[in-house]
C-alpha beads as a LAMMPS data file, in Angstrom:
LAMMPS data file: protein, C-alpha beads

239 atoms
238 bonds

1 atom types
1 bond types

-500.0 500.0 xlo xhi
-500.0 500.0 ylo yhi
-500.0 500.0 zlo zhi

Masses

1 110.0

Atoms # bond

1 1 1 332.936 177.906 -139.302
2 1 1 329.645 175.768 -140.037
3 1 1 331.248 172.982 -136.925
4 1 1 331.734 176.087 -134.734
5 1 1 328.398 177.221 -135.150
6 1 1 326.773 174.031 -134.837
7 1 1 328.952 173.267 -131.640
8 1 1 327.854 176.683 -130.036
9 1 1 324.412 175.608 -131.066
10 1 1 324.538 171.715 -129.411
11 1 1 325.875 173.576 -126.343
12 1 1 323.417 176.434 -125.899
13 1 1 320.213 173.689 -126.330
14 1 1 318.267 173.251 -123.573
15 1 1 316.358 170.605 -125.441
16 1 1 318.331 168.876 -128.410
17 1 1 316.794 166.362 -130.415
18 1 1 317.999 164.315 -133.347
19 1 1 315.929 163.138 -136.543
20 1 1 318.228 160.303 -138.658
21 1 1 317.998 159.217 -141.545
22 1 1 319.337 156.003 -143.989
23 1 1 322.653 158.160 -144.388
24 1 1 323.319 157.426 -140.852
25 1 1 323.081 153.667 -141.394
26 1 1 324.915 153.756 -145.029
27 1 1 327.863 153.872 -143.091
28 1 1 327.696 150.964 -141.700
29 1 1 327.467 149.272 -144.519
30 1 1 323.519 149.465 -144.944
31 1 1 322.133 149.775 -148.882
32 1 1 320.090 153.511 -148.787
33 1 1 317.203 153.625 -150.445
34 1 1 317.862 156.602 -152.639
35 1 1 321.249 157.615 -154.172
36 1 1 323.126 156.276 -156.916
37 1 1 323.310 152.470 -154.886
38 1 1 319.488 152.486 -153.570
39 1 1 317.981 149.544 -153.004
40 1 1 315.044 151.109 -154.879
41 1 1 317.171 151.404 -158.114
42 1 1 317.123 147.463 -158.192
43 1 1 313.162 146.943 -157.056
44 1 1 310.394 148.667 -157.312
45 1 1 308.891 149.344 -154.203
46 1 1 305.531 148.948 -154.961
47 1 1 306.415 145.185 -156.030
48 1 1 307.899 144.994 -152.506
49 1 1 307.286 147.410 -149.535
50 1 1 303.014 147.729 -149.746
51 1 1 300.504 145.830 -148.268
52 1 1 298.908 144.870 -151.729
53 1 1 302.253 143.763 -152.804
54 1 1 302.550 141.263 -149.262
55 1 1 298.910 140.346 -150.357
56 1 1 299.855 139.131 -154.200
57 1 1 303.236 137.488 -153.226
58 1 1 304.311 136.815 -149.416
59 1 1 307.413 134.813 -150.212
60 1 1 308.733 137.545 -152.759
61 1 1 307.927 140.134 -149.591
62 1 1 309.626 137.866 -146.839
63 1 1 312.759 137.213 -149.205
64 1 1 313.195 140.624 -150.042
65 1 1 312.937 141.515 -145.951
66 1 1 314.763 138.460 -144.660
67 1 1 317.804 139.166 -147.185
68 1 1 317.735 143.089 -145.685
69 1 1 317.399 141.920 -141.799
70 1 1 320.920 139.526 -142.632
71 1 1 322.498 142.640 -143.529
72 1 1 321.298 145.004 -141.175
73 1 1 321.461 142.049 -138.079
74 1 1 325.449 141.591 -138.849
75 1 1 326.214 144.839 -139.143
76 1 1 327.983 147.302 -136.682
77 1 1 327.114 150.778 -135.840
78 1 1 328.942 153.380 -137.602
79 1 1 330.727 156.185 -135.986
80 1 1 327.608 158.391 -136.627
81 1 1 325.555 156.154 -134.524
82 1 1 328.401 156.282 -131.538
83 1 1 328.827 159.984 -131.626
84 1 1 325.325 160.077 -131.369
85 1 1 325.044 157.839 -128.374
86 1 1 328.109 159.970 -127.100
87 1 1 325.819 163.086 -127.228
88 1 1 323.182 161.248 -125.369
89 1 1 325.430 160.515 -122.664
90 1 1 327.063 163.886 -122.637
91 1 1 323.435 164.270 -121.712
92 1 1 323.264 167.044 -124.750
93 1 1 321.103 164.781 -126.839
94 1 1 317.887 164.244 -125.275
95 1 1 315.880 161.851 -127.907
96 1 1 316.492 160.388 -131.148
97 1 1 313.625 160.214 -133.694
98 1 1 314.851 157.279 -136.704
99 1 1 313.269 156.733 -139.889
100 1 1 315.490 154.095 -139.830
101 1 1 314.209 150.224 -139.409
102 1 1 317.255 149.003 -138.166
103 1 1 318.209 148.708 -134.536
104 1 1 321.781 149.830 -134.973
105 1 1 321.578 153.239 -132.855
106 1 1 320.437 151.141 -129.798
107 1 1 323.398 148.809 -130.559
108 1 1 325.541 151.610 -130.489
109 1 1 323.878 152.909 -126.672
110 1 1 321.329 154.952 -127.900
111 1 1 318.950 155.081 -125.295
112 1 1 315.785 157.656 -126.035
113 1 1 314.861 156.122 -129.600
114 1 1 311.622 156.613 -131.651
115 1 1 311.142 154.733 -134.750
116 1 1 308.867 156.449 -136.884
117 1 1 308.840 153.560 -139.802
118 1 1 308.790 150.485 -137.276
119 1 1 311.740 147.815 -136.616
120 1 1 313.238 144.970 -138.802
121 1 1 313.759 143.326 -135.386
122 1 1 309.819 142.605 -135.071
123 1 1 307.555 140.452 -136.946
124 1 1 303.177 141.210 -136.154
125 1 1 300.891 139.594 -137.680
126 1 1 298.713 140.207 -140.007
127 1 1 295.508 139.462 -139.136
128 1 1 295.634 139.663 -135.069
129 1 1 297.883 141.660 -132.401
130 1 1 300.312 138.817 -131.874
131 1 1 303.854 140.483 -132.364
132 1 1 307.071 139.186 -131.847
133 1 1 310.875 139.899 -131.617
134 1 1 313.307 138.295 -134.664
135 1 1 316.713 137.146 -133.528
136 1 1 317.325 136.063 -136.754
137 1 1 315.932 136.629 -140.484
138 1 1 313.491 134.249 -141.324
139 1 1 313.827 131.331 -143.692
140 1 1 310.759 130.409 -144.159
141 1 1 307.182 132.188 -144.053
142 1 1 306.561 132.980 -140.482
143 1 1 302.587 132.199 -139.083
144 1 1 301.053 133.911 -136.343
145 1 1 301.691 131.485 -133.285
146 1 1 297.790 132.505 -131.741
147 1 1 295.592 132.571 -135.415
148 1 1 298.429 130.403 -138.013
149 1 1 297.867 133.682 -140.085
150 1 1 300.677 135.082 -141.792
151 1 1 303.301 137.306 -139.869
152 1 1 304.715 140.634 -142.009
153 1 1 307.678 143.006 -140.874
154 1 1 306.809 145.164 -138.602
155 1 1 307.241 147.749 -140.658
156 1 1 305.254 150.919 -142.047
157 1 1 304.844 150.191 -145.564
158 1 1 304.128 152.289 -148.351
159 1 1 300.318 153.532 -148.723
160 1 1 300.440 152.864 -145.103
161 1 1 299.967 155.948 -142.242
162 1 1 302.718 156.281 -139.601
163 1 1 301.453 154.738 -136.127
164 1 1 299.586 157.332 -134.177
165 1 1 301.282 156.830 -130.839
166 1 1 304.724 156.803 -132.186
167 1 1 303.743 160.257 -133.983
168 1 1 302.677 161.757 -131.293
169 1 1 305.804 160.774 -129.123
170 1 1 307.874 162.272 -132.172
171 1 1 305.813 165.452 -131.808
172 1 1 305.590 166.083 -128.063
173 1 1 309.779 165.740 -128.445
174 1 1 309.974 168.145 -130.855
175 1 1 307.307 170.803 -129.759
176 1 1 309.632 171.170 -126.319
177 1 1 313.222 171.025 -128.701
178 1 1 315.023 174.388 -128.736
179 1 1 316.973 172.629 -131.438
180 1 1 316.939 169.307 -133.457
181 1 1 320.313 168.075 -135.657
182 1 1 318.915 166.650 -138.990
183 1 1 321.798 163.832 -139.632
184 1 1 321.686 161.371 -142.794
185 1 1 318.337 161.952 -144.210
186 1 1 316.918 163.131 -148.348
187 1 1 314.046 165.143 -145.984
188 1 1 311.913 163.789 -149.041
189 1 1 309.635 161.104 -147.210
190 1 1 306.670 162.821 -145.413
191 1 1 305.396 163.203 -142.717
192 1 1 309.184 162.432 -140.896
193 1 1 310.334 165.427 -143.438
194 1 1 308.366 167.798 -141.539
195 1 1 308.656 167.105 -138.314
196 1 1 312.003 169.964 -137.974
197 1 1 309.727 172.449 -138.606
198 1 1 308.023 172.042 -135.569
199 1 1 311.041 173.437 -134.027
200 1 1 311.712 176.317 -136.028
201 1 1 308.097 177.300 -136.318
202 1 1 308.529 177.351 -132.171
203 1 1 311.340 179.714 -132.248
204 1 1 314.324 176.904 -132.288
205 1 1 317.309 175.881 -134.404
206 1 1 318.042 173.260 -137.110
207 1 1 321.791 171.940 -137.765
208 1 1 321.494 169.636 -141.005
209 1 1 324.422 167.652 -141.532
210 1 1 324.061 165.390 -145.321
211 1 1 326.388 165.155 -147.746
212 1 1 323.951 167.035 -150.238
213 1 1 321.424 169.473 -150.222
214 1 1 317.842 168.937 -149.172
215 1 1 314.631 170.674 -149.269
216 1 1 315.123 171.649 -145.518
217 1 1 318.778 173.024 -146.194
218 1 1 317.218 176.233 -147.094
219 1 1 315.505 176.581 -143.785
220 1 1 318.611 175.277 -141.821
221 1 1 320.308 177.704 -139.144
222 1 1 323.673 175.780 -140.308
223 1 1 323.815 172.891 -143.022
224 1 1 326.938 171.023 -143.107
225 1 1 327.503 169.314 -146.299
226 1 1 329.702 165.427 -145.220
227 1 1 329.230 162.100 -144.386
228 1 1 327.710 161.968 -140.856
229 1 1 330.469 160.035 -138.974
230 1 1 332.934 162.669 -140.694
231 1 1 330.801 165.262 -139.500
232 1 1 329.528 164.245 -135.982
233 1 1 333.305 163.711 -135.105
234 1 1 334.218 166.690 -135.707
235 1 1 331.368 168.290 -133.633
236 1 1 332.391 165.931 -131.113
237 1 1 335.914 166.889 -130.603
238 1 1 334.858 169.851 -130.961
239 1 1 332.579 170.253 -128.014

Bonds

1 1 1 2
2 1 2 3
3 1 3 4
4 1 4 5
5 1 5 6
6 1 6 7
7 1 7 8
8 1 8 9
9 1 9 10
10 1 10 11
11 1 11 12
12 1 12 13
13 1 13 14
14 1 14 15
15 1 15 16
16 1 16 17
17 1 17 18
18 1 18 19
19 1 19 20
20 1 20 21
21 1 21 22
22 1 22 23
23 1 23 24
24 1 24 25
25 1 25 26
26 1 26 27
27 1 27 28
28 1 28 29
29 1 29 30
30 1 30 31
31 1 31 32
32 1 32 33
33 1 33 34
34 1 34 35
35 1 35 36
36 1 36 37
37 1 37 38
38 1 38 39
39 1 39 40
40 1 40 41
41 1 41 42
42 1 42 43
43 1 43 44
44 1 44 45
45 1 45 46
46 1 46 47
47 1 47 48
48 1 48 49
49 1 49 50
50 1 50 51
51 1 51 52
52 1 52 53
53 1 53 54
54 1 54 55
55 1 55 56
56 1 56 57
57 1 57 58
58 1 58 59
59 1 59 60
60 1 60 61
61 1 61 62
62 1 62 63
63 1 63 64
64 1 64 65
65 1 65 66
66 1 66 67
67 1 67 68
68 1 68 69
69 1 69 70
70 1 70 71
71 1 71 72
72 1 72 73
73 1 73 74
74 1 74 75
75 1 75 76
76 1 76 77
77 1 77 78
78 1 78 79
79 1 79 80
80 1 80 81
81 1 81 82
82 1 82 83
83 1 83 84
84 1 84 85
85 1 85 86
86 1 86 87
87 1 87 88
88 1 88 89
89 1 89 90
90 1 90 91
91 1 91 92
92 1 92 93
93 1 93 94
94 1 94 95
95 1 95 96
96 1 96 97
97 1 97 98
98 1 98 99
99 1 99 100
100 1 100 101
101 1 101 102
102 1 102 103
103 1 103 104
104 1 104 105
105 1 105 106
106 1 106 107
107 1 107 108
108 1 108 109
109 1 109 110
110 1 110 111
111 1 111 112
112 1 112 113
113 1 113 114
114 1 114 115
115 1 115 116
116 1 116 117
117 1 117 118
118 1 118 119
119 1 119 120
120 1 120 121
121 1 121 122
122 1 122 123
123 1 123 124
124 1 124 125
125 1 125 126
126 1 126 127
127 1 127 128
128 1 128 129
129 1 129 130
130 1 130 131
131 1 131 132
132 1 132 133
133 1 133 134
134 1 134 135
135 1 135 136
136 1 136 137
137 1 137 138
138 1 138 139
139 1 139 140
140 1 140 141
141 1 141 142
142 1 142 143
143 1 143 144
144 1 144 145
145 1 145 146
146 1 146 147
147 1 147 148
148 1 148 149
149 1 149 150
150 1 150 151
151 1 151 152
152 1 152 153
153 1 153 154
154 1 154 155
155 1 155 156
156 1 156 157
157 1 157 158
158 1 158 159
159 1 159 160
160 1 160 161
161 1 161 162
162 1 162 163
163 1 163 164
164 1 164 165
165 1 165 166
166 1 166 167
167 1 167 168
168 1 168 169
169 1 169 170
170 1 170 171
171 1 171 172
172 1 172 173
173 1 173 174
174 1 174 175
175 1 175 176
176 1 176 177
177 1 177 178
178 1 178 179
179 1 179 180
180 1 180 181
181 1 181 182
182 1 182 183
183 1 183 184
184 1 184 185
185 1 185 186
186 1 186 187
187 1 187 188
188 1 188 189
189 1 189 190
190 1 190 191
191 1 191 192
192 1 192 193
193 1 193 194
194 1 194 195
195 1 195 196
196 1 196 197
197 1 197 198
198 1 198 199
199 1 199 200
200 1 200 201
201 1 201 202
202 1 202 203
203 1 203 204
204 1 204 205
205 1 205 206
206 1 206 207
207 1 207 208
208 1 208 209
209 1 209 210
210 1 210 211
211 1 211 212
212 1 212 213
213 1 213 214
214 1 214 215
215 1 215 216
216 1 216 217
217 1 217 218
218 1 218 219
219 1 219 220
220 1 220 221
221 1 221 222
222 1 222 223
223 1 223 224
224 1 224 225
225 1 225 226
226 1 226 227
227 1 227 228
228 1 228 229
229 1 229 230
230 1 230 231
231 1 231 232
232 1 232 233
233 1 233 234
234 1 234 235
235 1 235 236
236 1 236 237
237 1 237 238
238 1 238 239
């Protein structure tokens, strides 16, 4: 019943929008960052993921983020991310907001992406605007090409606010979305947790699909408790 009403609510959007999450990715093989196998649960992130921690111990930093990009580089996108590309080119799904840092729903044809926490993909560094785009993890610590300072992940860390132009792109999607699907995501880390409120608050729908309960699951207009490829298939074959 939850797939039919989620179908009849993909189909009756004039606006759809997706928010993902690391459940997306954890299908394909990706370590989550909460859940009983986070990557948290083995580092603390303030020893790793803050700019105070980059300041006190660069190589630590870049090991940590070099050892996540040769996961994340040679993996392949999960049937989550394909269904999801699938609903883009059904030309259902008009955007897809990621908290995600990997580049795994463009691999799988995403088109319309926003990445709200940055991209493993680029390196900027850290004193000027020099930024630049990482085939490869790497092995040594990257310097800044224009100033020899040190380059960092082009990532948002912890302690660190969201970038305002990406924001605001998130936003404007959102404040015209009749309805947004929530897929893969704890709806713990804020501001991104949010951001499907601006839909309902405008009248719209949310369809949360996560294998547990969230603190948005109680304002969801259908929350589908399963593993998003599991899910998303379903919704597809469905529609």
């Amino acid at each position: 019943m939850d797939i039919t009403n989620a179908v009849k609510i993909i189909k009756e959007a004039k606006h759809l929008t997706a928010l993902t999450g690391a459940g997306v990715s954890a299908e394909s093989g990706i370590p989550t960052f909460r859940g009983k196998n986070g990557l948290w649960n083995k580092f603390r992130p303030e020893e790793l993921a803050t700019p105070e921690a980059f300041a006190r111990n660069p190589e630590l930093v870049w090991k940590w983020y070099a050892w996540r990009m040769s996961i994340i580089f040679n993996a392949t996108p999960s049937r989550a991310h394909l269904a999801l590309a699938k609903l883009e080119e059904l030309g259902l799904l008009k955007a897809l907001i990621t908290q995600n840092v990997d580049d795994l729903h463009e691999r799988a044809g995403s088109k319309k992406v926003i990445h709200l926490h940055g991209s493993l993909r680029i390196a900027k560094c850290s004193s000027c605007s020099h930024v630049e785009y990482l085939k490869e993890p790497p092995h040594t610590l990257p310097k800044c090409p224009e100033c020899s300072s040190l380059l960092r992940p082009g990532v948002v860390w912890f302690g660190e606010s969201l970038p305002l132009d990406i924001l605001r792109k998130a936003v404007e999607e959102l404040s015209k979305s009749d309805a947004v699907m929530v897929v893969g995501t704890s709806a713990v880390v804020q501001p991104a947790a949010s951001l499907p409120l601006i839909v309902k608050e405008n009248g719209g729908k949310i369809v949360e699909i996560n294998p547990e309960r969230t603190p948005l699951t109680a304002m969801a207009d259908v929350s589908i408790r399963g593993k998003a490829g599991d899910v998303l298939g379903k919704i597809l074959k469905a529609l």
